[in-house]
C-alpha positions in Angstrom: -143.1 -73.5 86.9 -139.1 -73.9 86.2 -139.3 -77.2 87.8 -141.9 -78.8 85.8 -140.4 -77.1 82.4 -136.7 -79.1 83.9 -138.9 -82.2 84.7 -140.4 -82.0 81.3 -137.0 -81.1 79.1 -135.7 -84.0 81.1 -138.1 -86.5 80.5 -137.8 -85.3 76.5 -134.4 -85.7 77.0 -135.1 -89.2 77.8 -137.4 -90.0 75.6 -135.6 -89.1 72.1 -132.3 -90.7 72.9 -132.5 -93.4 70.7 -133.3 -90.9 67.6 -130.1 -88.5 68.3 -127.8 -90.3 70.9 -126.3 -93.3 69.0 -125.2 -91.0 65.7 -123.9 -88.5 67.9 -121.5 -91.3 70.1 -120.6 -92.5 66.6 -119.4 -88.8 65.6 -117.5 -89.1 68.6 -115.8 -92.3 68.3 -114.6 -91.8 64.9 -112.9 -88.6 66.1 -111.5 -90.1 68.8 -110.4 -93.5 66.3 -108.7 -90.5 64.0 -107.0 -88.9 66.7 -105.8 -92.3 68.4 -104.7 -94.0 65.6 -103.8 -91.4 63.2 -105.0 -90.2 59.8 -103.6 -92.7 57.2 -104.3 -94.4 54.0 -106.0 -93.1 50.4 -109.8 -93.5 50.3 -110.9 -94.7 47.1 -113.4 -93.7 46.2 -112.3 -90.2 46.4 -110.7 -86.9 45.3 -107.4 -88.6 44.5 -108.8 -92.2 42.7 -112.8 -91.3 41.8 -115.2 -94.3 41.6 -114.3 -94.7 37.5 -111.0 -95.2 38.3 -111.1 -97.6 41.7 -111.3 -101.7 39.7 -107.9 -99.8 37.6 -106.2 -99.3 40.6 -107.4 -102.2 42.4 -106.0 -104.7 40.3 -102.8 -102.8 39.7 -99.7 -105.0 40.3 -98.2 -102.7 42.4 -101.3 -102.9 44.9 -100.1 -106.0 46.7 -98.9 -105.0 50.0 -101.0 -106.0 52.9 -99.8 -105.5 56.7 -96.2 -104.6 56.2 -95.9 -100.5 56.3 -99.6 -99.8 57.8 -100.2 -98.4 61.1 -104.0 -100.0 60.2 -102.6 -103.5 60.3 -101.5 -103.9 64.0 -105.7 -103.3 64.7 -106.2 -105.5 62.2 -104.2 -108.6 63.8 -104.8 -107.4 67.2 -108.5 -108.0 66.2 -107.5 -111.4 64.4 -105.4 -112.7 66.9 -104.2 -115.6 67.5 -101.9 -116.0 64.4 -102.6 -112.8 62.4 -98.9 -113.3 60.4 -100.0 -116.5 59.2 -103.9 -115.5 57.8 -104.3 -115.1 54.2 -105.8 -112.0 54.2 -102.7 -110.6 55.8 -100.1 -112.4 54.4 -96.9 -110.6 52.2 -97.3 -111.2 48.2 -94.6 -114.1 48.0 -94.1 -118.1 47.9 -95.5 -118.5 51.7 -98.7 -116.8 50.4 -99.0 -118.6 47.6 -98.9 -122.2 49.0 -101.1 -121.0 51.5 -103.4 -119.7 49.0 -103.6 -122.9 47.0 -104.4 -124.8 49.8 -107.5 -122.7 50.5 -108.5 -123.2 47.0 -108.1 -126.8 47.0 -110.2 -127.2 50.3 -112.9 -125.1 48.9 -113.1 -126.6 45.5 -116.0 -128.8 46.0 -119.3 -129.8 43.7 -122.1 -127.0 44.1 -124.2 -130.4 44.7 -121.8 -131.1 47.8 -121.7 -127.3 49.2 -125.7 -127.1 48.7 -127.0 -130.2 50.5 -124.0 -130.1 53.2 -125.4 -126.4 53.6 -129.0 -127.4 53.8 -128.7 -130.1 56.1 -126.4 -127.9 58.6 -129.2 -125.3 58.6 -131.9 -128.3 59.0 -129.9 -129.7 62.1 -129.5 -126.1 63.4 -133.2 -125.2 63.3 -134.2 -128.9 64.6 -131.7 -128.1 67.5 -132.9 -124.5 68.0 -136.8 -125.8 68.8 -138.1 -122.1 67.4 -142.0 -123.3 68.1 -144.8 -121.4 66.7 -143.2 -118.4 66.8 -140.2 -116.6 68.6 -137.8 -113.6 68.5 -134.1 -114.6 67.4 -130.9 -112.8 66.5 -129.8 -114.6 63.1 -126.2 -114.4 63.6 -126.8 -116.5 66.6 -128.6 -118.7 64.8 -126.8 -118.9 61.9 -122.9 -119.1 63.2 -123.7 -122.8 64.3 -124.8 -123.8 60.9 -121.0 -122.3 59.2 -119.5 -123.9 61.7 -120.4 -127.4 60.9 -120.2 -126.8 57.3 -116.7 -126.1 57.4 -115.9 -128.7 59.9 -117.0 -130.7 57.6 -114.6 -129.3 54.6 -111.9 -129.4 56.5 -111.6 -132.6 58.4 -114.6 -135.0 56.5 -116.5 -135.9 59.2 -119.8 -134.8 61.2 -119.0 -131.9 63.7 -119.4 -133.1 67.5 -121.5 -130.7 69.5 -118.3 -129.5 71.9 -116.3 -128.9 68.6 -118.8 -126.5 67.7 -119.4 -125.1 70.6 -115.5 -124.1 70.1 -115.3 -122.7 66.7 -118.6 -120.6 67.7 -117.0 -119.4 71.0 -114.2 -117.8 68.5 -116.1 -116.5 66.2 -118.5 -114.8 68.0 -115.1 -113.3 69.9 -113.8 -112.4 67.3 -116.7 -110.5 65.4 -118.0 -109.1 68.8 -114.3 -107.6 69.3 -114.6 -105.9 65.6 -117.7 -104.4 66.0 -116.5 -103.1 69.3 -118.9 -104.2 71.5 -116.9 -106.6 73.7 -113.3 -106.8 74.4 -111.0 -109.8 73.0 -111.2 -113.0 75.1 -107.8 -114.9 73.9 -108.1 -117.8 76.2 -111.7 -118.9 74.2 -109.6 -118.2 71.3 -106.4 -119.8 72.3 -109.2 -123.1 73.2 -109.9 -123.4 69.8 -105.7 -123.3 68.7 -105.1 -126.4 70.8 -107.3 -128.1 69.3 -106.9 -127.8 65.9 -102.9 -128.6 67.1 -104.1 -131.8 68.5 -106.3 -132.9 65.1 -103.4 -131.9 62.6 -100.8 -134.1 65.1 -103.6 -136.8 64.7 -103.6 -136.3 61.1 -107.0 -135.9 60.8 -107.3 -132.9 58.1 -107.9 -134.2 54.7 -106.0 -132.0 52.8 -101.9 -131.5 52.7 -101.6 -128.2 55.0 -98.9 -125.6 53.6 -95.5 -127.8 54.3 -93.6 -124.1 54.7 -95.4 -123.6 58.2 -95.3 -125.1 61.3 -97.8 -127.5 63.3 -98.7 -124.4 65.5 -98.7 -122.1 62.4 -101.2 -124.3 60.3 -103.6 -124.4 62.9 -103.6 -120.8 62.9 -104.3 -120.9 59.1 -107.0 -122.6 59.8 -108.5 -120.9 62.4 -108.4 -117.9 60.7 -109.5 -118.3 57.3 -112.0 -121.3 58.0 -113.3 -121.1 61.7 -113.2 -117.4 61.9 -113.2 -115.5 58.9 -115.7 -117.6 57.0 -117.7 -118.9 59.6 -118.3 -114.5 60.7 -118.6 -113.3 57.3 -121.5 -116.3 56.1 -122.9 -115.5 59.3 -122.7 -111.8 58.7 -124.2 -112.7 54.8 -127.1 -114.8 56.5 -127.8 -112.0 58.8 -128.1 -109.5 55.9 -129.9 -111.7 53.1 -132.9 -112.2 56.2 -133.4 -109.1 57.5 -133.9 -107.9 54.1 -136.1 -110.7 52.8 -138.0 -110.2 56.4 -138.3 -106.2 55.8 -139.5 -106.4 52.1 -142.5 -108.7 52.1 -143.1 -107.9 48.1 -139.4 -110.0 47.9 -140.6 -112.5 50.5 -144.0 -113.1 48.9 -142.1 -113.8 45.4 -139.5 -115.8 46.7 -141.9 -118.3 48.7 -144.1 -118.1 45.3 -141.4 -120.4 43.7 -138.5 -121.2 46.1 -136.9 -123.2 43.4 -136.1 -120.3 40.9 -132.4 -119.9 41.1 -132.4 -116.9 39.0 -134.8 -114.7 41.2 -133.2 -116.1 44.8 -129.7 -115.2 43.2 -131.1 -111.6 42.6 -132.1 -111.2 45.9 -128.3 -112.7 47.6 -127.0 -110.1 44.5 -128.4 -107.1 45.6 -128.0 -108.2 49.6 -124.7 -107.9 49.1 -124.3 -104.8 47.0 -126.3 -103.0 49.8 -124.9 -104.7 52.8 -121.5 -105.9 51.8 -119.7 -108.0 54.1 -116.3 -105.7 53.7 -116.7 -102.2 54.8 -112.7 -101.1 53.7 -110.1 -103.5 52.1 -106.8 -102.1 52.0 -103.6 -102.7 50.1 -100.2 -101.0 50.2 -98.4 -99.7 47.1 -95.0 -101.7 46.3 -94.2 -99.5 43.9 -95.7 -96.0 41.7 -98.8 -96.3 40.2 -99.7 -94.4 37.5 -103.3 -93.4 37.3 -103.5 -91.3 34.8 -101.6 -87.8 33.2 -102.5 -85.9 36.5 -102.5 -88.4 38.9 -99.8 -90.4 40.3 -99.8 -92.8 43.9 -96.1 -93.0 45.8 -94.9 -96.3 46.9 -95.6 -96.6 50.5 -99.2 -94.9 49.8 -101.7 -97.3 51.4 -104.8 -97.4 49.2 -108.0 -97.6 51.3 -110.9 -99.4 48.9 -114.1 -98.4 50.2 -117.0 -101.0 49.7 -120.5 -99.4 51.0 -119.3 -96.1 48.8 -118.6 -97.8 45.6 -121.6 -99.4 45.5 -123.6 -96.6 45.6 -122.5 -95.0 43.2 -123.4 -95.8 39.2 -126.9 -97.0 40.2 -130.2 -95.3 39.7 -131.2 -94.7 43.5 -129.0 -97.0 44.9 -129.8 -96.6 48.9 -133.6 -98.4 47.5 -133.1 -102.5 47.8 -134.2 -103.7 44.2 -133.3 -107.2 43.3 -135.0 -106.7 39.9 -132.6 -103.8 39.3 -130.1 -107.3 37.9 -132.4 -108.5 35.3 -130.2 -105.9 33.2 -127.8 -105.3 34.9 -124.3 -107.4 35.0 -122.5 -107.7 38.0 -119.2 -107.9 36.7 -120.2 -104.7 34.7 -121.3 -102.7 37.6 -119.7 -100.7 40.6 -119.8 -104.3 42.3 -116.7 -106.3 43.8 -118.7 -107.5 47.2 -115.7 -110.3 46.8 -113.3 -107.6 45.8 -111.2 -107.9 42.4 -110.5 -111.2 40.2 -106.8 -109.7 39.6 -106.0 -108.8 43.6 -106.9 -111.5 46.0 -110.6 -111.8 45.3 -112.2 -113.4 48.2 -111.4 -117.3 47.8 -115.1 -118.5 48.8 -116.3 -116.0 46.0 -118.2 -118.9 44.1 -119.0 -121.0 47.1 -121.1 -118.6 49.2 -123.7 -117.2 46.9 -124.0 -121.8 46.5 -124.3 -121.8 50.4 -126.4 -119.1 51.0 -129.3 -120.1 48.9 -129.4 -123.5 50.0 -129.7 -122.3 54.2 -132.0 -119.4 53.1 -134.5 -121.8 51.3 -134.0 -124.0 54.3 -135.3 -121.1 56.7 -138.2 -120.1 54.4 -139.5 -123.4 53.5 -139.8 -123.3 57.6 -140.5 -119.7 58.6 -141.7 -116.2 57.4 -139.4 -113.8 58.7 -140.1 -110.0 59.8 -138.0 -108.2 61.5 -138.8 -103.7 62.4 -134.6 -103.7 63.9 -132.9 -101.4 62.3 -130.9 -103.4 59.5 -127.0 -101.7 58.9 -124.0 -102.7 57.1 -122.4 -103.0 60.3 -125.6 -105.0 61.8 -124.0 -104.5 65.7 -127.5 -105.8 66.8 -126.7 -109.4 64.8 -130.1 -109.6 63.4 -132.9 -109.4 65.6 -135.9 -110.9 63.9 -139.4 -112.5 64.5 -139.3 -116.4 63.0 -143.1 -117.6 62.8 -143.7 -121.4 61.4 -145.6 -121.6 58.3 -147.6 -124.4 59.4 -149.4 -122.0 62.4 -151.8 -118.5 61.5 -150.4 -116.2 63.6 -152.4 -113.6 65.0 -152.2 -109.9 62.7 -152.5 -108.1 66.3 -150.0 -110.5 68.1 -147.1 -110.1 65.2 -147.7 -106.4 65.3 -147.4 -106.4 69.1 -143.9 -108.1 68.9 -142.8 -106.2 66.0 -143.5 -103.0 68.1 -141.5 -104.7 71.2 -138.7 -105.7 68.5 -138.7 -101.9 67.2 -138.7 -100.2 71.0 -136.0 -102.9 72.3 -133.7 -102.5 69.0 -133.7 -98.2 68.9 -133.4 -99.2 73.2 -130.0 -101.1 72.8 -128.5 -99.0 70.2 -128.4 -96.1 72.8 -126.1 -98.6 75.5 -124.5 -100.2 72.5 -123.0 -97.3 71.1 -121.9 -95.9 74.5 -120.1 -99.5 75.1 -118.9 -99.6 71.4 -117.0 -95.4 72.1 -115.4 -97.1 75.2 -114.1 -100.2 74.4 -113.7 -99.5 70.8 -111.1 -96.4 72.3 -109.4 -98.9 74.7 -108.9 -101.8 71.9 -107.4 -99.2 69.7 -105.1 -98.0 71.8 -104.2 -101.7 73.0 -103.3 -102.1 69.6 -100.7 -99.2 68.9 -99.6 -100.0 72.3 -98.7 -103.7 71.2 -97.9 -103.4 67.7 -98.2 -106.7 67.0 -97.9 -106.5 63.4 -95.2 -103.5 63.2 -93.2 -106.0 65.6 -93.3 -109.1 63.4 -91.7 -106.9 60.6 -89.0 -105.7 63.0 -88.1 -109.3 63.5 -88.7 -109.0 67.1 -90.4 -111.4 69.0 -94.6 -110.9 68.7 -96.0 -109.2 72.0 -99.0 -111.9 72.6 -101.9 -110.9 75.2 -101.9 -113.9 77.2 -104.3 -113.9 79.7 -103.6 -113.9 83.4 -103.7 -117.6 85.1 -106.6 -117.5 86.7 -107.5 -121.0 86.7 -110.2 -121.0 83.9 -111.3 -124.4 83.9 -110.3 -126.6 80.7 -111.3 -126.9 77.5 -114.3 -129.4 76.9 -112.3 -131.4 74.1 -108.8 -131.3 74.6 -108.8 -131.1 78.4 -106.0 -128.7 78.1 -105.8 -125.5 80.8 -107.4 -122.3 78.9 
């Protein structure tokens, strides 16, 4: 009798780890985050800076450091390696960031006619190239990442991305994002692929635009791997991955969306409240040059770093705000609201801020005028799984019973891999952080002492496919 009650507590065991084992790993590796790299920074929103308060201190002038004097910084550029000093996210207020900040602008700053049909046709090559069929599971950040990174290929150098240049600039994004979301370690050399190769085009002079003169050849191939080839290329993957597993989970938004592809207004709605539920930053933070003065009670020392957190603030000052309700916007202002999904006009909004929301609705209306999407994956902020969703072609009738049978598959696999993910996500998610504080890459910079760089071991990795150089 004992033995079949063990068998039986052991198979239950079994059975329900997908509904209680992920959340409890992530309990876990949060502690163990806290304990490894140490309690710092101000979350806003809360008990010092309350939600009312958080766009005051936001834009304050004296919220302009970024890397230099956080502990949180040497994860951040271990994660963003190669060439952290030099990203724009990361750089010190000053005339280095502003020259490289201009330049971003100026190679952004193109027609909404140019960023929509250069956006559609990269998603209509992507989905020829992909040979979806009738119908077929996909992850949508897979799908997706090929699509940014011909777009902005195409921004930067003028010219038709080649399929091995591609495969580059997706090899280093996916690295990159995998890395962040702890579910595989860094790979440098795919990283360090995609550095020699932008060396080699800006010795060739092929970028159209004057890079910042105050860096070096080395140093502005960085800047462009990192704000162009990895930062937007994983965050309008990220956005893609978001605005179709919530079209392909709410078939009342789908339905109205296919009704009239064309209306801006509604489409915009949908991308509007995407990103208020999903936003693509989970904590910005800045670190205070000076005393800010909230208010009669409340002041914030210089050296406080301020720790602006996205998914809170937009739930709060919205009638049930966890519900996705792209009709809540017929009213409602977004520049009124608890919104900054780009951050704040007055502190380093994000620079593609106007050109996404453009880009996104072209690709989107390229996928639906295509596919019906439905997806039963769980859908988070953090999306680990990248989007696992069933693609069917609107020009086939797909059995009711068949869809249901590989949305039940889709469901079973998803709550499957969250259980391994999450144990893999505690374990190397531990070891990175640690790797980090071990390196200190940023804390070194500041100390004017030469960067420790993970290069990896020789171990006679073959060459890259464009430059021929030794990874």
């Amino acid at each position: 009798m004992r033995a079949l009650f063990l068998i039986g507590a052991g198979l239950l065991t079994l059975a329900t780890l997908p509904c209680w084992l992920p959340a409890m790993v992530v309990r876990l590796r949060s502690g163990i985050f806290t304990a490894i790299n140490g309690e710092e920074g101000i979350a806003i929103p809360g008990k010092v800076v309350d939600a009312s308060r958080l766009k005051q201190v936001y834009a304050h002038p004296a919220a302009t450091g970024r890397s230099r004097g956080a502990g949180l910084s040497d994860l951040f550029w271990y994660w963003l390696a190669p060439g952290p000093e030099v990203h724009q996210e990361h750089l010190e207020p000053g005339p280095r960031y502003e020259e490289v900040a201009h330049t971003t602008r100026r190679i952004l700053g193109i027609s909404r006619k140019t960023a929509e049909e250069t956006a559609a046709d990269s998603t209509v090559r992507m989905l020829n190239r992909a040979q979806l069929g009738n119908a077929r599971l996909v992850r949508i950040r897979d799908l997706m990442m090929p699509v940014w990174a011909e777009f902005y290929y195409e921004l930067v150098f003028g010219e038709r991305c080649a399929p091995a240049a591609r495969d580059l600039i997706v090899d280093n994004a996916d690295d990159v994002v995998t890395a962040l979301k702890c579910c595989s370690l860094r790979h440098m050399d795919r990283r360090y692929c995609l550095t020699r190769f932008l060396v080699d085009k800006i010795g060739a002079g092929k970028v159209r635009f004057a890079l910042p003169e105050q860096l070096s050849t080395e140093e502005q191939a960085f800047y462009l791997q990192g704000a162009f080839f990895n930062t937007a290329v994983v965050q309008m993957s990220e956005a893609m991955v978001h605005l179709c597993m919530a079209i392909a989970q709410h078939e009342d938004v789908q339905n109205r969306l296919m009704a009239n592809l064309q209306d801006d207004r509604y489409l915009d709605r949908v991308i509007t409240e995407t990103l208020r539920v999903y936003p693509l930053f989970g904590v910005s933070h800045r670190v205070v040059s000076a005393d800010i003065f909230v208010d009669e009670q409340t002041t914030i020392p210089e050296g406080s770093v301020l720790c602006f957190n996205h998914p809170e603030y937009h739930r709060t000052g919205f009638n049930d705000p966890e519900r996705f309700d792209p009709d809540r916007w017929e009213k409602l202002s977004p520049h009124e609201e608890h919104y900054i999904p780009f951050g704040v006009a007055a502190n380093r909004p994000c620079p593609a801020a106007g050109l996404a929301p453009v880009t996104m609705r072209a690709a989107v209306r390229e996928v639906l005028r295509r596919f019906y999407l439905y997806s039963s994956a769980s859908h988070t902020r953090s999306a680990p799984n990248r989007g696992p969703c069933l693609m069917v072609s609107r020009t086939v009738t797909m059995r009711t019973s068949l869809c249901r049978t590989s949305l039940l598959f889709l469901r079973i696999r998803d709550r499957w891999e969250d259980v391994w993910r999450s144990l893999v996500q505690l374990v190397l998610g531990t070891y990175m952080v640690w790797d980090a504080r071990r390196l200190r890459l940023c804390a070194n910079y500041f100390d004017r002492q030469p960067v420790q760089v993970d290069v990896p071991e020789k171990t006679n990795p073959g060459s890259c496919p464009i430059t021929g150089h030794a990874g």
